[in-house]
C-alpha positions in Angstrom: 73.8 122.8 128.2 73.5 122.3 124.4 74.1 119.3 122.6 75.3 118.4 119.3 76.2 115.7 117.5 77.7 114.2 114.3 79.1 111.1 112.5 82.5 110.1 112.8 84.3 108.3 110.5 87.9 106.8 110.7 89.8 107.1 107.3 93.2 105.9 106.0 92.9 109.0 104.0 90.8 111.2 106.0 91.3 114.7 103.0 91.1 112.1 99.9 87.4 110.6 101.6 86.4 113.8 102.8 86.7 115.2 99.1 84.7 112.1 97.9 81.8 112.9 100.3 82.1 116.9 100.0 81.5 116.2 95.8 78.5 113.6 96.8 77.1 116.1 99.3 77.8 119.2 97.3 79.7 121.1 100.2 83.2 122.3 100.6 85.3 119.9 103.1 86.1 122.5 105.8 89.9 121.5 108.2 89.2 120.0 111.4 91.0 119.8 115.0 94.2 118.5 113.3 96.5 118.3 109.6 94.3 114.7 109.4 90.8 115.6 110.5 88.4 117.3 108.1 84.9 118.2 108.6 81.2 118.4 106.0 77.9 119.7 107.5 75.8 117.3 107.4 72.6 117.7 105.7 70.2 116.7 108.8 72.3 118.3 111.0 75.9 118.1 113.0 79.0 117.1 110.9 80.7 114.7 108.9 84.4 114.3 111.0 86.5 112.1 108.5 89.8 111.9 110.6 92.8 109.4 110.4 93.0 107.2 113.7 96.0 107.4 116.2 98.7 105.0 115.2 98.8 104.3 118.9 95.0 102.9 118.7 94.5 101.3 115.4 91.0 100.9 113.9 90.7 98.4 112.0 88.7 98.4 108.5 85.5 96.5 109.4 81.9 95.2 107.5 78.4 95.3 109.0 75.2 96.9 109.4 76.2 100.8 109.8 76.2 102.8 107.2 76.1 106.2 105.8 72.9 107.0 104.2 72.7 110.2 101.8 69.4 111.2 100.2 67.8 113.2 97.5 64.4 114.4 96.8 63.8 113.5 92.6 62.9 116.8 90.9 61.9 116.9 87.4 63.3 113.7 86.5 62.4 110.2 88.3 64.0 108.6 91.3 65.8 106.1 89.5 67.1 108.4 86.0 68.2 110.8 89.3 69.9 108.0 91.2 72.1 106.7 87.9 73.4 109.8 87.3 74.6 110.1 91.2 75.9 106.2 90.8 78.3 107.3 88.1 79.3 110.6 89.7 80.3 108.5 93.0 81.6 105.5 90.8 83.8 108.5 89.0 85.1 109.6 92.6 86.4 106.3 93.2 83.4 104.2 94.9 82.6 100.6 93.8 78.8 99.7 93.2 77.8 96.5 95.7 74.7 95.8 94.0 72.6 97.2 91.0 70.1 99.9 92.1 66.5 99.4 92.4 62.9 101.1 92.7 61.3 100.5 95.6 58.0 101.6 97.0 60.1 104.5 98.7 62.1 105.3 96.1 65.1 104.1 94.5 68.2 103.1 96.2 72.2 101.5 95.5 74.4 100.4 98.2 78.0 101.1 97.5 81.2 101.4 98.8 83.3 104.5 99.7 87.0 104.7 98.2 88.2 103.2 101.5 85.4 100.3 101.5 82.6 101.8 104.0 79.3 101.0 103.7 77.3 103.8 101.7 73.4 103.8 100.7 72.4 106.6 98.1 68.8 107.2 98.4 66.5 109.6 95.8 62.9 109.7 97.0 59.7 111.1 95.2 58.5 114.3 95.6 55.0 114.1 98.0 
């Protein structure tokens, strides 16, 4: 039996936030099971499922520790001249920047939020 797997993701506006993630990933949001669920590859593997929650069994909007992580490998340019200009493409797409980015030994990273407040961490890393 095979198994696969992928990250779901509850959305008030499941086509709106799958647009926001297709432009940040660089893939064409594809339709899902339903008129509210919509589906990305993800880039290690599986999907994306952005879907709108039965009004029968609400999920509620929530903080904490989970959250999705996208990466890049720097190119040419460095991690953080890279990571600015992916900021400000997000920030365009509606997200709101939680804290200034930074270098770190790994690379350079910004936590944001989504355009329906989730959690998200944009990551570039150097070329080994």
């Amino acid at each position: 039996m095979e198994m696969t797997g992928s990250v779901v993701l509850a959305a008030d506006h499941p086509r709106a936030l799958a647009l926001f993630y297709g432009a940040l990933l660089d893939v064409e949001p594809q339709p899902g099971l339903s008129r509210t669920h919509w589906r990305l590859p993800w880039p290690a593997g599986g999907w994306l499922e952005v879907y709108a929650p039965s009004e029968s069994r609400s999920q509620p909007r929530q903080q904490g520790r989970l959250a999705l992580c996208l990466q890049r490998q720097a190119e040419e340019m460095g991690t953080l001249p890279l990571l600015t200009i992916w900021i400000s493409t997000a920030l365009d797409l509606g997200a709101t920047l939680l804290d200034s980015p930074r270098q770190e030994p790994f690379g350079a990273e910004a936590w944001l939020l989504d355009p329906e407040g989730n959690r998200l961490l944009l990551l570039v890393l150097p070329i080994t």
